[in-house]
N, C-alpha and C positions, 0 to 999 in steps of 0.2 A: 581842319587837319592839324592846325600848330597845336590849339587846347589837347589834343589827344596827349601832348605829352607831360601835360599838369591834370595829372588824376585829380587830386584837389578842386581844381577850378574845374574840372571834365563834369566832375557827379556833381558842382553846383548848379552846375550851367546849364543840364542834362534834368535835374531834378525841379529847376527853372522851366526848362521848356514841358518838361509834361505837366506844371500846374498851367501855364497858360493855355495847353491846347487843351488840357480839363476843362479850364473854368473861362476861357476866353476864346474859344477856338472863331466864334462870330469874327472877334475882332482882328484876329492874326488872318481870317481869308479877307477883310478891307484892305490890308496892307498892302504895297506894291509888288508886282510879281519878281524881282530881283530879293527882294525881302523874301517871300515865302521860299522861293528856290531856295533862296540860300539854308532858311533856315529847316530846310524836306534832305538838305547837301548834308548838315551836319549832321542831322537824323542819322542819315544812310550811313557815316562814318561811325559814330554810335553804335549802332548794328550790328557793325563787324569787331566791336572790342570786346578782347580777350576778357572783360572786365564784366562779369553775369551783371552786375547790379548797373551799371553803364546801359549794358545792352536792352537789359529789362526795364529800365526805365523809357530809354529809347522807343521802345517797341511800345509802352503804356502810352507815351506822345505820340505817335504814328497812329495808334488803336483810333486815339479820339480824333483827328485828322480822317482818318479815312472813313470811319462810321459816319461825322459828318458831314463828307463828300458823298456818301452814300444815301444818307436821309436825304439830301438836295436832289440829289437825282429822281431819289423815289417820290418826293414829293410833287405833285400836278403844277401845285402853282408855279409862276413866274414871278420869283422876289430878287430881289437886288443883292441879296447875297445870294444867289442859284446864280445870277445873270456874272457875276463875279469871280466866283469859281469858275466858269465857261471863259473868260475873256483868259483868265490863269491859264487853263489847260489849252487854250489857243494859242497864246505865245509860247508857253511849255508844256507840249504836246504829254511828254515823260515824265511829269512832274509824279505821277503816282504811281506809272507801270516800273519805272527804275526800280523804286520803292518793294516793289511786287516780287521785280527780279530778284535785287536783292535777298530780301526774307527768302526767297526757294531756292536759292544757290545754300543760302544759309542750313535752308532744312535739309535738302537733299545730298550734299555734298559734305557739308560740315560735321562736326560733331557737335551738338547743341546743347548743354547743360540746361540752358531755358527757355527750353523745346513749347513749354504751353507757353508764357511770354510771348513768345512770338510768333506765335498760332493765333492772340487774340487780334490782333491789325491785318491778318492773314484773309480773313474770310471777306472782311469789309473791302481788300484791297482786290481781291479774287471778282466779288458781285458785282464792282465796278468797275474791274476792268476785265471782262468776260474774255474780249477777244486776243486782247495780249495775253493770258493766261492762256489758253490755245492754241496760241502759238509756241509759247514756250515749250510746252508739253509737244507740242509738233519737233520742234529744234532736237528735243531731249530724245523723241523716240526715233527720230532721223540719225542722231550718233550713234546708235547702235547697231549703223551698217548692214550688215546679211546675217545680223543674229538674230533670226527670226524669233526663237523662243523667249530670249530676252526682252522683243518689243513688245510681243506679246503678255508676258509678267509686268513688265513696266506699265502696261493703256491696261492693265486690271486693275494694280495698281490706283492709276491714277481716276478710274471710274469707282473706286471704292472709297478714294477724297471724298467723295463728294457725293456718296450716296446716301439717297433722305435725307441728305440739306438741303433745305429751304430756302429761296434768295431774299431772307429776312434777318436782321442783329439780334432774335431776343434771344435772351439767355439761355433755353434750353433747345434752340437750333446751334448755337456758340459750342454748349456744350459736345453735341453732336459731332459736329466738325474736328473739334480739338481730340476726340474721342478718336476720330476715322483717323485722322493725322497721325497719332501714335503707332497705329496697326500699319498706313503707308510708311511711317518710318522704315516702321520694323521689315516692314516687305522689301526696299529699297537697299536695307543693310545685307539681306539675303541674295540683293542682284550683284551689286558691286563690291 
């Protein structure tokens, strides 16, 4: 939270952390779980900065974070970095759904200049966490009380996310998603 207010040191530190989770992400999930928190905490602050190239970097560090919590999962074996990530997500349960929430308060609520940005850490962070993302969209269509027509637009909405996506990263399921996301935007600006 303090770096947020040295833009300077913000986009070094920020441009820092998405070459490590590029090019090191094995090594930043060995690291202790107060480390990794901390550093998913600064992420999330990141996120929400007025700052496009902040936020978009953020979102680049997050992408490979959660893609690679993703291949772990999808992957059969039992390795020691799979078994590592699991001991992570046991003591912080939220370590990636926060993350989740974040980005969709971001898409849905906000105005977002870098709207694909942050749609690519979006789909990895969606596949792996199936059930909080379920939820969420439960929370969201429960606020809309006894307007029925709205809940209605909103769960088309949100079955248009995700339609013909694949529970797979490659690039032209990526592009898919990022695609559908634009038109749920669009639909969402028309509810609210």
């Amino acid at each position: 939270e303090d770096i947020m207010a040295y833009t300077k040191v913000c986009k070094a530190y920020f441009a820092l952390m998405e070459l490590l989770m590029r090019n090191h992400t094995a090594m930043l999930v060995e690291l202790d779980t107060a480390v990794l928190r901390h550093i998913c905490a600064s992420l999330q602050e990141g996120l929400k900065s007025h700052e496009v190239a902040i936020s978009s970097q953020c979102a680049a560090a997050l992408e490979h974070l959660a893609a690679y919590h993703y291949r772990q999962l999808a992957d059969d074996r039992d390795t020691r970095l799979k078994q590592q990530l699991a001991n992570h997500l046991s003591r912080e349960p939220e370590l990636f759904s926060s993350q989740l929430a974040v980005l969709l308060n971001l898409i849905v609520f906000e105005d977002c200049p870098n709207q694909w940005s942050l749609s690519r850490p979006l789909l990895a962070l969606i596949l792996s966490n199936d059930e909080f993302f379920k939820s969420w969209k439960a929370s969201i269509l429960a606020q809309q009380g006894n307007n029925l027509e709205r809940q209605q637009k909103l769960s088309s909405a949100f079955d248009k996310l995700m339609h013909e996506v694949q529970p797979n990263l490659e690039a032209k399921n990526r592009d898919k998603f990022t695609q559908n996301l634009s038109v749920f935007r669009h639909e969402l600006k028309n509810l609210f």
